[in-house]
N, C-alpha and C positions, 0 to 999 in steps of 0.2 A: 403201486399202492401195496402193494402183496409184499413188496422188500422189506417198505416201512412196518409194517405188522409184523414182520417175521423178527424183529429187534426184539431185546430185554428194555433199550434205552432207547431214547430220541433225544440228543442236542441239540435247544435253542437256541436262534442270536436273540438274545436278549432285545425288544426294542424300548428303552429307555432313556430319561431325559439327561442331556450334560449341559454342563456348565461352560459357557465361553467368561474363562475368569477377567481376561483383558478386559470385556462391555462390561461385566458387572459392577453396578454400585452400590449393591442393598441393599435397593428400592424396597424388595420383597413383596411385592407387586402380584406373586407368584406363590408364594405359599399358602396364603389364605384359601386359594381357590382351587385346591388342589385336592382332589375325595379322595386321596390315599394318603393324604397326611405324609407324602415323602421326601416332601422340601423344608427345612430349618434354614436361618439366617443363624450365620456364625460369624464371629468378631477374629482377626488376629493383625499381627502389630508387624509392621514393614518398617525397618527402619527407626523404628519409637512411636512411629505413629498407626495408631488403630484404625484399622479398614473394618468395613462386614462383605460380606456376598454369603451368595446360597450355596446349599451343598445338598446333590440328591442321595438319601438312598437307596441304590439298589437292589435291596430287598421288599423295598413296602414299592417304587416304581412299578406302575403297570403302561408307561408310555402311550399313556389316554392325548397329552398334548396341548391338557387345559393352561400349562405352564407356559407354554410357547404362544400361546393365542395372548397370554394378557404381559408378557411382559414388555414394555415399551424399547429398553435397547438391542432385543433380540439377541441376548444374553444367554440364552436355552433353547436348546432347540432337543427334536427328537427324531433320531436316525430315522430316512425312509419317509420323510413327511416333510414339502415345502410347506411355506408359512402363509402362501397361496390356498394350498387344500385346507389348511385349520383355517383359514379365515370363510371359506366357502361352508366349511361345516358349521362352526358358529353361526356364519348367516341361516344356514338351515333349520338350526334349531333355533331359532329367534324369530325364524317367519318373514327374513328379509326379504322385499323382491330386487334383485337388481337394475 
């Protein structure tokens, strides 16, 4: 602990959400519900044709995990966190018994 102190600086890993662009299909399922406002659905065009999916930003990301608990093709996920521990947390705060 005494090393860590003795630094000017500390490097985080950042734990923030990505994007599995393959699963996604724009549902957006995942933006709404997100208290950092870091998820936008954005449009772009393959071929002529117009796709959407989401895209996080990494600065407003605090890697809370609300994104990965609600989106159905498990399209996001976030480093460090199975989609087992967010669903036992959700239950927890919801008051599930199992």
């Amino acid at each position: 602990a005494a090393t860590i102190l003795s630094k000017d600086t500390i490097e985080l890993e950042p734990t923030i959400s990505h994007v599995v662009t393959e699963n996604c299909d724009g549902c957006a399922y995942c933006v709404d519900p997100c208290p950092f406002k870091a998820i936008t659905l954005v449009e772009y065009i393959v071929n002529g044709e117009t796709k959407k999916r989401v895209e996080v930003n990494e600065a407003l990301c605090k890697g809370c995990g609300t994104c990965m608990a609600t989106c159905p093709k498990r399209a996001i996920f976030v480093w460090h966190f199975r989609p087992e521990q967010l669903m036992a947390e959700v239950k927890a705060a919801l008051g599930v018994v199992a």
